[in-house]
CHARMM-style PDB file with segment names, atoms N, HN, CA, C and O in Angstrom:
ATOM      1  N   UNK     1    -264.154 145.338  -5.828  1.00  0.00      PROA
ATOM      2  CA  UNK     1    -263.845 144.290  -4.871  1.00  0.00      PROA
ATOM      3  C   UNK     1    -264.531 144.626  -3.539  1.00  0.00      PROA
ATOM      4  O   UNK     1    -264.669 145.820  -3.274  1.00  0.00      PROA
ATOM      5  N   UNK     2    -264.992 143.667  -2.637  1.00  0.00      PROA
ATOM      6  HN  UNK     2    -264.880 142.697  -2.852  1.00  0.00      PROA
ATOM      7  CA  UNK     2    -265.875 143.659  -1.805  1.00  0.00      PROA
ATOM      8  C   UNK     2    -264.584 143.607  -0.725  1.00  0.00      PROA
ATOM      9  O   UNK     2    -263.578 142.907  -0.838  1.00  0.00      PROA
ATOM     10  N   UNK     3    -264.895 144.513   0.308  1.00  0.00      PROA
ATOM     11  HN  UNK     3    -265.712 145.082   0.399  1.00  0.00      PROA
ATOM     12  CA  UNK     3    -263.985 144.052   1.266  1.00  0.00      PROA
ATOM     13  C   UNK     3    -264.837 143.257   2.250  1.00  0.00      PROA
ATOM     14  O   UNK     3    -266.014 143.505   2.510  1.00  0.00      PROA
ATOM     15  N   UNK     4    -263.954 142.071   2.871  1.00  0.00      PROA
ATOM     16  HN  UNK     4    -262.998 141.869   2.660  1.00  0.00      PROA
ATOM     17  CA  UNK     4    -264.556 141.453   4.173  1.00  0.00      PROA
ATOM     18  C   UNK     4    -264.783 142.408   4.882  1.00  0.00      PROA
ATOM     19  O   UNK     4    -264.437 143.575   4.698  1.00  0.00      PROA
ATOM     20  N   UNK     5    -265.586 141.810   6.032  1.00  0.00      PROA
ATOM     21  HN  UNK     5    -265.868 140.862   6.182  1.00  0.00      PROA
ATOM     22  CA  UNK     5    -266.212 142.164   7.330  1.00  0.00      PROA
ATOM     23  C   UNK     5    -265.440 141.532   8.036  1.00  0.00      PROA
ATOM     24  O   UNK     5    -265.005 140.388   7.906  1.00  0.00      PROA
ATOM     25  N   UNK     6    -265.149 142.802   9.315  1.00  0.00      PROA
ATOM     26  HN  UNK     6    -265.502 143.731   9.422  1.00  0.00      PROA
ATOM     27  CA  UNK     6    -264.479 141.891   9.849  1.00  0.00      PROA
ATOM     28  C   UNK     6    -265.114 141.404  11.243  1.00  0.00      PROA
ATOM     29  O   UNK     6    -266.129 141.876  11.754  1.00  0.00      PROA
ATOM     30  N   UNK     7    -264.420 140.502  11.692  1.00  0.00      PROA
ATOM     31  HN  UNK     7    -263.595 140.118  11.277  1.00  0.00      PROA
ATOM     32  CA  UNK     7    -265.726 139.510  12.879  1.00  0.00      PROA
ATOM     33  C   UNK     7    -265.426 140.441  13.808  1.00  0.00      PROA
ATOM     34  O   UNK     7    -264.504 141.223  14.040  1.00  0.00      PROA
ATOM     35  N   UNK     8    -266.363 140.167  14.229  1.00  0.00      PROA
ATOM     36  HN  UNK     8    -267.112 139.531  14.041  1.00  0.00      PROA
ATOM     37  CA  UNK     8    -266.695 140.707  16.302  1.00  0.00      PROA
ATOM     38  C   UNK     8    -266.233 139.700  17.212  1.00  0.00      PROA
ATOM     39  O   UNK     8    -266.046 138.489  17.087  1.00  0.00      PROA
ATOM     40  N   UNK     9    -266.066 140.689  18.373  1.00  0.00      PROA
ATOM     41  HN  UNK     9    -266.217 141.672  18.475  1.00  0.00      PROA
ATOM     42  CA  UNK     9    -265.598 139.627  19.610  1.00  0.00      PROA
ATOM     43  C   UNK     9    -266.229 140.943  20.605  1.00  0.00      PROA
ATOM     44  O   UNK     9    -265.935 142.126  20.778  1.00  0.00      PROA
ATOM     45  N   UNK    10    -266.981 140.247  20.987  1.00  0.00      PROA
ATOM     46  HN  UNK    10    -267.220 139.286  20.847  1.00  0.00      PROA
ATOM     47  CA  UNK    10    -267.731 141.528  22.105  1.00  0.00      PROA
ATOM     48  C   UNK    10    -266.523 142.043  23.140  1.00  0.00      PROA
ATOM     49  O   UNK    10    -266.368 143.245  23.354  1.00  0.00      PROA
ATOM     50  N   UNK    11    -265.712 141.061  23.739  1.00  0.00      PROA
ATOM     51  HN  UNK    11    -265.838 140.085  23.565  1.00  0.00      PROA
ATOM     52  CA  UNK    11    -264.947 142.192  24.614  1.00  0.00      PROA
ATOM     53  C   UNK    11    -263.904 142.886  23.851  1.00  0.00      PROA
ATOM     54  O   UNK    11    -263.512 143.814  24.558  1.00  0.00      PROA
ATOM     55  N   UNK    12    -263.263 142.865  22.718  1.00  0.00      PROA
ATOM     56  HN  UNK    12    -263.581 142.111  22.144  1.00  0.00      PROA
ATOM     57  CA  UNK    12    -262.525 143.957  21.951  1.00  0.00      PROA
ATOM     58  C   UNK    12    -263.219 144.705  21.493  1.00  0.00      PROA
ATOM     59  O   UNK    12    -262.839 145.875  21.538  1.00  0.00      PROA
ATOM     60  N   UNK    13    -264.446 144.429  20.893  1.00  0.00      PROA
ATOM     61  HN  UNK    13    -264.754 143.479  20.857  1.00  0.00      PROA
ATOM     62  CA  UNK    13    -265.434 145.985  20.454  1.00  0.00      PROA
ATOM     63  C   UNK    13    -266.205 146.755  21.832  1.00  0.00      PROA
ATOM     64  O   UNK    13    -266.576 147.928  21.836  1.00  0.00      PROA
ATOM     65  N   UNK    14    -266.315 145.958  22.775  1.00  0.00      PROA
ATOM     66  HN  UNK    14    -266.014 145.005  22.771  1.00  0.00      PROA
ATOM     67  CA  UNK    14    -266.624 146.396  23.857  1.00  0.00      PROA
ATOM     68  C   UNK    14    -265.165 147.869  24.470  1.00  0.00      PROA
ATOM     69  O   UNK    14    -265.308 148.992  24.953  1.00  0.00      PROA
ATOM     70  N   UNK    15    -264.209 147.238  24.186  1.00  0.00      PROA
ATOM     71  HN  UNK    15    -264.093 146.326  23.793  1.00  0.00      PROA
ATOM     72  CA  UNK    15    -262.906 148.795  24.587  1.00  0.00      PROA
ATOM     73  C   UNK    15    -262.496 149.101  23.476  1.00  0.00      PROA
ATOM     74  O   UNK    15    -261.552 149.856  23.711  1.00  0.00      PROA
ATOM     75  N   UNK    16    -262.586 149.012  22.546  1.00  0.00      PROA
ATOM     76  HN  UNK    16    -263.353 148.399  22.356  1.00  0.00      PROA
ATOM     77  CA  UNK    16    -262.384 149.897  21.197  1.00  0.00      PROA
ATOM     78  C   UNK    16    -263.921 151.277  21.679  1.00  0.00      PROA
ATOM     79  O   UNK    16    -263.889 152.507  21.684  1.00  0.00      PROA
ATOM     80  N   UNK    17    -264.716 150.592  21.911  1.00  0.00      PROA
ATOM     81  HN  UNK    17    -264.742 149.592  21.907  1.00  0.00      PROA
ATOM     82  CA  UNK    17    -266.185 151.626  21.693  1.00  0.00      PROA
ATOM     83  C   UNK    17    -265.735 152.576  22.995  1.00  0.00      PROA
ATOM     84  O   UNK    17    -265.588 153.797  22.941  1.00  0.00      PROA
ATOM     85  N   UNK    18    -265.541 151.689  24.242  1.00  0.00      PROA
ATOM     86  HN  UNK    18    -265.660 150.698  24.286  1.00  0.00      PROA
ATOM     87  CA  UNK    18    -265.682 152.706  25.790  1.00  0.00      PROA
ATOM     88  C   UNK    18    -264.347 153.578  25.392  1.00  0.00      PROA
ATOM     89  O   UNK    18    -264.317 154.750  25.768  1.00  0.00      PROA
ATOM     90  N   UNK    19    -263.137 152.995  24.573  1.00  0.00      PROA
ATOM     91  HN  UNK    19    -263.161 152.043  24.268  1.00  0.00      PROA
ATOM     92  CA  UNK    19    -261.834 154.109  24.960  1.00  0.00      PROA
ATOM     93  C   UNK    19    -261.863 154.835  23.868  1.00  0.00      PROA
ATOM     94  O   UNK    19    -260.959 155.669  23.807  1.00  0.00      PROA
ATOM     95  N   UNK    20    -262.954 154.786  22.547  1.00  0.00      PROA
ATOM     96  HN  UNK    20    -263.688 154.109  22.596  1.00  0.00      PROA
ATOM     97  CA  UNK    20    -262.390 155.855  21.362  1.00  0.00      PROA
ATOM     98  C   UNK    20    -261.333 155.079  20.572  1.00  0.00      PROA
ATOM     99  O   UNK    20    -260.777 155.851  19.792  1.00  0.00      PROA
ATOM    100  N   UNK    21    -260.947 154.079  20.507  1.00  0.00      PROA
ATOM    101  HN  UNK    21    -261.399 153.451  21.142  1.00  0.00      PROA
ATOM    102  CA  UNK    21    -260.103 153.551  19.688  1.00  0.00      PROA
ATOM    103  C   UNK    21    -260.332 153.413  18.159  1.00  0.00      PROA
ATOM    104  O   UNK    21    -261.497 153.362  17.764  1.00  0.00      PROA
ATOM    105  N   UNK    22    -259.427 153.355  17.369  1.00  0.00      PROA
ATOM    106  HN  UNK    22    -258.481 153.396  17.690  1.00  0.00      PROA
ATOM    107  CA  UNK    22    -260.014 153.422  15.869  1.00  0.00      PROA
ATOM    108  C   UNK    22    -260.388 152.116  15.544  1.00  0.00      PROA
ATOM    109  O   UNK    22    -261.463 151.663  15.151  1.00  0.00      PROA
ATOM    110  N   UNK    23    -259.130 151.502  15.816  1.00  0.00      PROA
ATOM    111  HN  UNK    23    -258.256 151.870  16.135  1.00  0.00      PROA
ATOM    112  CA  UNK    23    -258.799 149.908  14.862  1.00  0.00      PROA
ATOM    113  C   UNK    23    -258.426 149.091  16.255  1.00  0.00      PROA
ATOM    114  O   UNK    23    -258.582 149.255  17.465  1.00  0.00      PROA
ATOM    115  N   UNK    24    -257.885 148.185  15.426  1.00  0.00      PROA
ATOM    116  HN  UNK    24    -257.759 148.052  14.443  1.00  0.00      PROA
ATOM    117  CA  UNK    24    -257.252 146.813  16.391  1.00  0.00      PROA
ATOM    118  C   UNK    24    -255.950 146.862  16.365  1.00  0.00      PROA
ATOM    119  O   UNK    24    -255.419 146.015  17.083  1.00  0.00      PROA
ATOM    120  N   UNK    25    -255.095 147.699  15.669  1.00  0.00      PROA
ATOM    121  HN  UNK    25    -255.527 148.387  15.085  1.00  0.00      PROA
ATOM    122  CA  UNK    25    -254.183 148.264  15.850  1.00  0.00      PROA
ATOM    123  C   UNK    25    -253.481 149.251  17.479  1.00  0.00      PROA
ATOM    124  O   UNK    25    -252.559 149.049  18.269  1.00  0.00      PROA
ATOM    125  N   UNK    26    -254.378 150.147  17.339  1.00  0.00      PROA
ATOM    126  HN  UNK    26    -255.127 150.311  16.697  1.00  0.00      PROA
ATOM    127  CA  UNK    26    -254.416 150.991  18.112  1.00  0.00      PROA
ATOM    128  C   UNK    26    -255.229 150.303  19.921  1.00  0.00      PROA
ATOM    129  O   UNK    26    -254.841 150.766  20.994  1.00  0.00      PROA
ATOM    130  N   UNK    27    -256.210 149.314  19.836  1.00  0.00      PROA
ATOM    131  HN  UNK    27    -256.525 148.938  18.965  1.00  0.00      PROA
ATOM    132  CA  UNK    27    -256.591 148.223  21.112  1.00  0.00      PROA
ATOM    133  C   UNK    27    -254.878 147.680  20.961  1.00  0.00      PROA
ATOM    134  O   UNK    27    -254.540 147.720  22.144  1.00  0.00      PROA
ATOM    135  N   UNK    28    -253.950 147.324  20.374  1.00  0.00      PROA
ATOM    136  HN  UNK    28    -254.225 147.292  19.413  1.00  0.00      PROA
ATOM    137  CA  UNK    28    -253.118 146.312  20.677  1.00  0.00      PROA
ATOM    138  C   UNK    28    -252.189 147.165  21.469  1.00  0.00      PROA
ATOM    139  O   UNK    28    -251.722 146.727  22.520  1.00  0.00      PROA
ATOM    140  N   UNK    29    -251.908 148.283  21.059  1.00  0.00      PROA
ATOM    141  HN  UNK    29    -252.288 148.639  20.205  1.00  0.00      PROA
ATOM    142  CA  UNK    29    -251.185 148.942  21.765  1.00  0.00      PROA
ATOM    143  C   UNK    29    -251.808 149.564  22.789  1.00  0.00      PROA
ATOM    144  O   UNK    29    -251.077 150.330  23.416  1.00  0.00      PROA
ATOM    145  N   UNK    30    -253.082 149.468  23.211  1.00  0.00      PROA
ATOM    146  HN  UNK    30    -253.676 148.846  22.701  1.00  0.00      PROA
ATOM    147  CA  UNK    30    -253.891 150.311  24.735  1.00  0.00      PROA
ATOM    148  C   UNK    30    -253.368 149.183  25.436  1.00  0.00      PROA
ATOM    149  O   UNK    30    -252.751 149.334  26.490  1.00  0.00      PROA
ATOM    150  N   UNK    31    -253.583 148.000  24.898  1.00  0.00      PROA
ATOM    151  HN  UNK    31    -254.085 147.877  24.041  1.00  0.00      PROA
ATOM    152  CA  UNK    31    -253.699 146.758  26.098  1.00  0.00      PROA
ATOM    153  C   UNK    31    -252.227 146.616  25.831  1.00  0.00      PROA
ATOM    154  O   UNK    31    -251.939 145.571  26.415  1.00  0.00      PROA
ATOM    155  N   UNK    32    -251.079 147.114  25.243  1.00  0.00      PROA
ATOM    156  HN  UNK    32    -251.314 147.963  24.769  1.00  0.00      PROA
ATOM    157  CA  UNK    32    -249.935 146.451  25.323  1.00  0.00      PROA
ATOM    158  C   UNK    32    -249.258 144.916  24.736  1.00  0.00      PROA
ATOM    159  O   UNK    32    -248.190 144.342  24.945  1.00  0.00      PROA
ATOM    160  N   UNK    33    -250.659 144.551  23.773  1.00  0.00      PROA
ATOM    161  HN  UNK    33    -251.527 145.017  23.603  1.00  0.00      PROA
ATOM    162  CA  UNK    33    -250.045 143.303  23.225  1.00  0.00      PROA
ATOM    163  C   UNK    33    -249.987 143.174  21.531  1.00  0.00      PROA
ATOM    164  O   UNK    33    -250.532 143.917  20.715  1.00  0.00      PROA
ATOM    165  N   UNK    34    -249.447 142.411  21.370  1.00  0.00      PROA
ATOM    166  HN  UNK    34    -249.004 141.808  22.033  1.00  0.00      PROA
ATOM    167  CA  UNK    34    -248.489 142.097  19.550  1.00  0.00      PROA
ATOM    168  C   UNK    34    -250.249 142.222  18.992  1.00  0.00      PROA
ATOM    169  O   UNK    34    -251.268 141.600  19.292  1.00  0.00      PROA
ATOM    170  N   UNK    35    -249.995 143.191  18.189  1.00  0.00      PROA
ATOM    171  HN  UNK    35    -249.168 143.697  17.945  1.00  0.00      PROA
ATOM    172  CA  UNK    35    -251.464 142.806  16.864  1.00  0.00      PROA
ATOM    173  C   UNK    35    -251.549 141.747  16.477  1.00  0.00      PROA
ATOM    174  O   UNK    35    -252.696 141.511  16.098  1.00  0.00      PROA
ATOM    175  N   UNK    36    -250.709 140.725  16.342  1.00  0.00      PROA
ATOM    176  HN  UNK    36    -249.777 140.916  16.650  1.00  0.00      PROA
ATOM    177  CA  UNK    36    -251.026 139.492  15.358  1.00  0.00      PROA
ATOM    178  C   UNK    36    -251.722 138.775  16.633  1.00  0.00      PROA
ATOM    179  O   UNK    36    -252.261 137.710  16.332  1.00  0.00      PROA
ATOM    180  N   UNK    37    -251.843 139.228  18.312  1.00  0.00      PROA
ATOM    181  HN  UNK    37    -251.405 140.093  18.557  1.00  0.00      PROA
ATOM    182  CA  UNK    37    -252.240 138.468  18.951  1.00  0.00      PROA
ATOM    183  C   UNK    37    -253.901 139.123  19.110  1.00  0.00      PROA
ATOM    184  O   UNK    37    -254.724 138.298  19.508  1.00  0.00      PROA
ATOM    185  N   UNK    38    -254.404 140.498  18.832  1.00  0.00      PROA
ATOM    186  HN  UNK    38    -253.736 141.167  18.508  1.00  0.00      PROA
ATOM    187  CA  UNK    38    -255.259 140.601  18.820  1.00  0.00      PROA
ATOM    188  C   UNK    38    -256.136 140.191  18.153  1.00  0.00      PROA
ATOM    189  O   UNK    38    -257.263 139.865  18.524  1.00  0.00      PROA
ATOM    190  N   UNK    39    -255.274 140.151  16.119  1.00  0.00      PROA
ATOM    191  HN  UNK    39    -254.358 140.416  15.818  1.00  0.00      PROA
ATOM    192  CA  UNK    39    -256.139 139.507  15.331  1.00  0.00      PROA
ATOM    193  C   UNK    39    -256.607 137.770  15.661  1.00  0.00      PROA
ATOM    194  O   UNK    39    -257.712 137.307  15.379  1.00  0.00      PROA
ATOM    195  N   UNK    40    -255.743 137.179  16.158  1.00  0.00      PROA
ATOM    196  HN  UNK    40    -254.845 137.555  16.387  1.00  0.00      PROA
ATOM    197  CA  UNK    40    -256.044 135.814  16.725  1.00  0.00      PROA
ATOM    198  C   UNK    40    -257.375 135.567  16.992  1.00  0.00      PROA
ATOM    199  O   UNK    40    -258.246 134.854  16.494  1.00  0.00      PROA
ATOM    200  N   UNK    41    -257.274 136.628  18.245  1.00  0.00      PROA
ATOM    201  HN  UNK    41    -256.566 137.207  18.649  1.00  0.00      PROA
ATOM    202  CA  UNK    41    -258.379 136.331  19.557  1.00  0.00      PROA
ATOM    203  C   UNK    41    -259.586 136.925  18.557  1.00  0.00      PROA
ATOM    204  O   UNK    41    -260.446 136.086  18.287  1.00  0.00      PROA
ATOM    205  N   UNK    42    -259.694 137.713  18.208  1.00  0.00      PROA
ATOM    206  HN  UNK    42    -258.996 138.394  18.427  1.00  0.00      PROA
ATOM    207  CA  UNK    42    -261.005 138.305  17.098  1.00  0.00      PROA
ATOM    208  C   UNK    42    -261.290 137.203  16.299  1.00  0.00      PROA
ATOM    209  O   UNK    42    -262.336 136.578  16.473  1.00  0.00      PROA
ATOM    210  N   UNK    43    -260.302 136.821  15.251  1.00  0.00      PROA
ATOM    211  HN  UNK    43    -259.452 137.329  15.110  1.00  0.00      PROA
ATOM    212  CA  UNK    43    -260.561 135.419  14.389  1.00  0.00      PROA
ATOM    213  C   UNK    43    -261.156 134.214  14.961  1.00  0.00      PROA
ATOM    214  O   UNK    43    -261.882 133.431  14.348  1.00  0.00      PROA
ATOM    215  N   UNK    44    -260.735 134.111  16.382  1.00  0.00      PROA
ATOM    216  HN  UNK    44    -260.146 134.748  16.879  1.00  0.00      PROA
ATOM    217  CA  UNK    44    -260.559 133.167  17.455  1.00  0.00      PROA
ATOM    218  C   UNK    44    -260.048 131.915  17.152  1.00  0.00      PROA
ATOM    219  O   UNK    44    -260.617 130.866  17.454  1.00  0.00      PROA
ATOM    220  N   UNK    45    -258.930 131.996  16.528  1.00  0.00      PROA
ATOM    221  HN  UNK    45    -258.468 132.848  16.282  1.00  0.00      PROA
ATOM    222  CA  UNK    45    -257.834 131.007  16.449  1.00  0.00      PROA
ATOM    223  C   UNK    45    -256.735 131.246  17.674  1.00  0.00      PROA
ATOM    224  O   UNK    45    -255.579 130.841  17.552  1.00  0.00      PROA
ATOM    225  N   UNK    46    -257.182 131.913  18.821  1.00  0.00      PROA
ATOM    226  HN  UNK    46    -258.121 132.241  18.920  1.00  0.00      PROA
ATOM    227  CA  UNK    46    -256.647 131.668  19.828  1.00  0.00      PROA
ATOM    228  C   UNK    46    -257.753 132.594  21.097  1.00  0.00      PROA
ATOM    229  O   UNK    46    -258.339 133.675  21.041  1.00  0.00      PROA
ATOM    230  N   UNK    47    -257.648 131.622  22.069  1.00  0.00      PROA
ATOM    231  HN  UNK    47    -257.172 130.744  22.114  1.00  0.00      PROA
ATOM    232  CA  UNK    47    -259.042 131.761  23.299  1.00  0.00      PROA
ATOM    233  C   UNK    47    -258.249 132.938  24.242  1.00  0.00      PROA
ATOM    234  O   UNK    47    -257.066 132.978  24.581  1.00  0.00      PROA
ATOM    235  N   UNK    48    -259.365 133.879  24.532  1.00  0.00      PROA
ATOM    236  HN  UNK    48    -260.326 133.847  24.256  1.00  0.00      PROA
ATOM    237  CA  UNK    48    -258.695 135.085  25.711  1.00  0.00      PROA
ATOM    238  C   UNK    48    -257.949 134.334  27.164  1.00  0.00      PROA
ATOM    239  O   UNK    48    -258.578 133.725  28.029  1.00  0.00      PROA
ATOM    240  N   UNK    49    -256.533 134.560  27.145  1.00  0.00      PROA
ATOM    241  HN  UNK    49    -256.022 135.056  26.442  1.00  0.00      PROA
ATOM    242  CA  UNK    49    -255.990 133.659  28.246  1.00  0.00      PROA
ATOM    243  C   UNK    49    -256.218 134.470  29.404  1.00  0.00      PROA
ATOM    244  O   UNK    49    -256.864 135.509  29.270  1.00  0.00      PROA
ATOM    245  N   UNK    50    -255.736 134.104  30.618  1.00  0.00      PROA
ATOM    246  HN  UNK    50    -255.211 133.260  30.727  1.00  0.00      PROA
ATOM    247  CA  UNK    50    -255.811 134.803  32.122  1.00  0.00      PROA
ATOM    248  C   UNK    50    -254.936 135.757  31.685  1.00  0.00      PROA
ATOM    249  O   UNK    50    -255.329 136.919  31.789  1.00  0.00      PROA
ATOM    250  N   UNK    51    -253.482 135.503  31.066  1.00  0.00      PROA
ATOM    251  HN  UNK    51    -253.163 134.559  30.982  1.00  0.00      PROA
ATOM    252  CA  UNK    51    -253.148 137.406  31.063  1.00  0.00      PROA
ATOM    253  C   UNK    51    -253.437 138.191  29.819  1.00  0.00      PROA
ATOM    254  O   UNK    51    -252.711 139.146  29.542  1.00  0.00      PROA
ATOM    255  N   UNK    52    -254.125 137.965  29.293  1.00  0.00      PROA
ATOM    256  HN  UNK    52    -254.715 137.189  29.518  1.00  0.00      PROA
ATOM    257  CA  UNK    52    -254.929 138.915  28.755  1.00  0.00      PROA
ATOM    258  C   UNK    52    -255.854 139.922  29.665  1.00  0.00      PROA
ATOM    259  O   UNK    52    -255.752 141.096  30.021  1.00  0.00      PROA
ATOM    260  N   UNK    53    -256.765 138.917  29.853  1.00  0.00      PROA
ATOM    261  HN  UNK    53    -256.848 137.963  29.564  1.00  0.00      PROA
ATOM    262  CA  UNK    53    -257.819 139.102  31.014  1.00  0.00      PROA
ATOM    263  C   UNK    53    -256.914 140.107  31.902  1.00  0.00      PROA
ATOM    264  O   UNK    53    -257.260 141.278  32.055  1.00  0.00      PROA
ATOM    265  N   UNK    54    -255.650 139.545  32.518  1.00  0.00      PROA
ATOM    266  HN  UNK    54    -255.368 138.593  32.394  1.00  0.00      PROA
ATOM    267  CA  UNK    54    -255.049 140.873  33.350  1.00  0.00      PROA
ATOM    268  C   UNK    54    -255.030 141.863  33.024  1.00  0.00      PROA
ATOM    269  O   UNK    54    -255.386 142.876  33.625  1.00  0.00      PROA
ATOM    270  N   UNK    55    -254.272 141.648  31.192  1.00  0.00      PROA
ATOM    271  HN  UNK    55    -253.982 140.825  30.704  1.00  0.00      PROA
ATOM    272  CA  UNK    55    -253.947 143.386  30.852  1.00  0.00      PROA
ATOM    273  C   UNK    55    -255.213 144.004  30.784  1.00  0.00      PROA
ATOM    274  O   UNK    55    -255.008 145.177  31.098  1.00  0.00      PROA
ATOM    275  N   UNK    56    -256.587 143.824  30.507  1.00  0.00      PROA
ATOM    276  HN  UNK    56    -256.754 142.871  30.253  1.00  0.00      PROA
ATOM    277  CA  UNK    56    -258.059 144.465  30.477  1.00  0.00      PROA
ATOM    278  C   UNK    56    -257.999 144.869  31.507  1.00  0.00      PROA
ATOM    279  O   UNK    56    -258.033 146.099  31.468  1.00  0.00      PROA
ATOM    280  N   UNK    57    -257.895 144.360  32.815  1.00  0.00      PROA
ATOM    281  HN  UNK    57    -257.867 143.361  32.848  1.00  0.00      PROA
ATOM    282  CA  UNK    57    -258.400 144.994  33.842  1.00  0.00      PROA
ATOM    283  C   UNK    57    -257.511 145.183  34.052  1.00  0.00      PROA
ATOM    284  O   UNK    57    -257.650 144.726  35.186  1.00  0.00      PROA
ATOM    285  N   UNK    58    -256.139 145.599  34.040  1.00  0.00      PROA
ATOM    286  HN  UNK    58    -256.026 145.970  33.118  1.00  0.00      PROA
ATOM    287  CA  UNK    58    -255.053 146.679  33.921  1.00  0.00      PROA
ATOM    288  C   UNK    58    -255.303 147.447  33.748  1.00  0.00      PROA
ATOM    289  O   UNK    58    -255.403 148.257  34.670  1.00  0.00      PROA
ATOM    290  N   UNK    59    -255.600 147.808  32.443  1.00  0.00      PROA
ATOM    291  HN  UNK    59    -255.519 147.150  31.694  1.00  0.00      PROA
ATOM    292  CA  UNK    59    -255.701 149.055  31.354  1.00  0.00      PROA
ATOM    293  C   UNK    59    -256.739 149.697  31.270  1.00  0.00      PROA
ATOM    294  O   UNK    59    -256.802 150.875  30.917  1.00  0.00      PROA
ATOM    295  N   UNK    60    -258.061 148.690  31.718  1.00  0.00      PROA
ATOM    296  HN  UNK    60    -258.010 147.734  32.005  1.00  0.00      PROA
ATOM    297  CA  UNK    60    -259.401 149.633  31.731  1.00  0.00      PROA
ATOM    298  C   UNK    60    -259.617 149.736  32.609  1.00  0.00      PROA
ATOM    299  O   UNK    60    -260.489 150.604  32.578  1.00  0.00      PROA
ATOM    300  N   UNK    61    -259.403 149.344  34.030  1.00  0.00      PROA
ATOM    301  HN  UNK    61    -258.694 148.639  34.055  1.00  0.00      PROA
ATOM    302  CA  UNK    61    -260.234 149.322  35.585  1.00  0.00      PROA
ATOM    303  C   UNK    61    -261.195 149.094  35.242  1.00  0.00      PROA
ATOM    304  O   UNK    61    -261.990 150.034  35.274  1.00  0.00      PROA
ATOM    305  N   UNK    62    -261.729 147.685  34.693  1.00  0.00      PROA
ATOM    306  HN  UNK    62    -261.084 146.921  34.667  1.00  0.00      PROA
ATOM    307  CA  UNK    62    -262.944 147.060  34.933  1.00  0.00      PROA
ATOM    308  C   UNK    62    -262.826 146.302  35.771  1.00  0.00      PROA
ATOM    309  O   UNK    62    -261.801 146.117  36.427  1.00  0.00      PROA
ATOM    310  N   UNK    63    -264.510 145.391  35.953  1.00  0.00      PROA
ATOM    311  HN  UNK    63    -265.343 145.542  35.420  1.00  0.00      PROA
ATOM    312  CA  UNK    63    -264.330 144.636  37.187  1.00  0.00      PROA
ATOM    313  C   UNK    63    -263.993 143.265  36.180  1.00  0.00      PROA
ATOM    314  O   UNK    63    -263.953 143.120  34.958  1.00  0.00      PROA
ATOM    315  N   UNK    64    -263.764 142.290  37.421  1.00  0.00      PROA
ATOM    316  HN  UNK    64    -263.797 142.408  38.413  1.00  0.00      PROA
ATOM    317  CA  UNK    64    -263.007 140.942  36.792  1.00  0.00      PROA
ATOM    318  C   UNK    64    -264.966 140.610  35.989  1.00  0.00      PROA
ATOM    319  O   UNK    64    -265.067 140.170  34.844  1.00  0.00      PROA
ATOM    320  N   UNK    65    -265.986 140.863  36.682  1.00  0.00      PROA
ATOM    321  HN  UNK    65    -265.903 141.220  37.612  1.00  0.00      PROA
ATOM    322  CA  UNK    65    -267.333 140.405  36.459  1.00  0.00      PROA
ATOM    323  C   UNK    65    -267.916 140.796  35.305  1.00  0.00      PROA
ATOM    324  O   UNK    65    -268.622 140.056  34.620  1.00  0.00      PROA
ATOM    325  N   UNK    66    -267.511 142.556  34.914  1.00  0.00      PROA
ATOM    326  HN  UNK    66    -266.938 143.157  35.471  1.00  0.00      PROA
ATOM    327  CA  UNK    66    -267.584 143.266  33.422  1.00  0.00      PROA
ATOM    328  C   UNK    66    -266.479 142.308  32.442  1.00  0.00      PROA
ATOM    329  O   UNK    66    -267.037 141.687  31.537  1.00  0.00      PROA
ATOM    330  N   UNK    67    -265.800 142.234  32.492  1.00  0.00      PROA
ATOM    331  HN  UNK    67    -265.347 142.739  33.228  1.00  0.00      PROA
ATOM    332  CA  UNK    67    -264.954 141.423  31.795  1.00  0.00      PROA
ATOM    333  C   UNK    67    -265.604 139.976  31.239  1.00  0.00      PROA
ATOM    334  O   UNK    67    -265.745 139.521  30.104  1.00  0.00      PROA
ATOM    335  N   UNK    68    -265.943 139.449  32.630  1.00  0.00      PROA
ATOM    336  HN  UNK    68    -265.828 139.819  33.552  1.00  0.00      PROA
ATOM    337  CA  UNK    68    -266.152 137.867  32.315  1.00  0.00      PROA
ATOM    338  C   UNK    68    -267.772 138.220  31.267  1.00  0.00      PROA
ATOM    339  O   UNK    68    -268.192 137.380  30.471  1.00  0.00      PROA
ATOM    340  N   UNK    69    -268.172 138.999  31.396  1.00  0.00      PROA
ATOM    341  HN  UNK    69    -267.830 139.681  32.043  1.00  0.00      PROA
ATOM    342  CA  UNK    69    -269.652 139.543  30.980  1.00  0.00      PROA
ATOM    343  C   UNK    69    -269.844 139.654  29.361  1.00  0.00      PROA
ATOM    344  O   UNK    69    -270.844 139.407  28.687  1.00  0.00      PROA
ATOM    345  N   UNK    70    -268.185 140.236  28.854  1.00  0.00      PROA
ATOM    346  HN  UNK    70    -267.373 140.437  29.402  1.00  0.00      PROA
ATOM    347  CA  UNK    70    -267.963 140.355  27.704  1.00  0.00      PROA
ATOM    348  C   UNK    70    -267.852 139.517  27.280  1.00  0.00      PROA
ATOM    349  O   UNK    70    -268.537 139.409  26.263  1.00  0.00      PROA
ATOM    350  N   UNK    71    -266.635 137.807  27.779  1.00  0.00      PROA
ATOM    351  HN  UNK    71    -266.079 137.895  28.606  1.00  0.00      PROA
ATOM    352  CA  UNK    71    -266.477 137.260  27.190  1.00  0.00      PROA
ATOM    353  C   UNK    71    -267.439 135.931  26.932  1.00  0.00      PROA
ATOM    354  OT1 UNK    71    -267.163 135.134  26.035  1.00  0.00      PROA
TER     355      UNK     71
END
């Protein structure tokens, strides 16, 4: 059996890569939010809201401009 691939979303592989993270598991809990909301935003059956966007530049001290860059 072939496993899927799973999709990209440049700003979650963008802090999985800068923090060492394994999975999307482990991003849900850096940024503090429900996995089923990370898989969303990756699938993109749901769009990165403003507090998302907060918890990133919460959690990573990026700029609001690196951020918008990703998405």
């Amino acid at each position: 059996m072939v496993k899927a691939l799973q999709e990209t979303h440049p700003l979650l592989d963008a802090i999985i890569k800068e923090f060492n993270l394994k999975h999307d598991a482990a991003l849900a809990q850096f940024l503090k939010i429900a996995p089923s909301m990370v898989s969303k935003i990756r699938h993109r059956t749901l769009s990165v809201t403003g507090d998302t966007i907060l918890r990133v530049y919460d959690r990573t001290g990026w700029s609001i401009e690196k951020i918008r860059e990703k998405l």
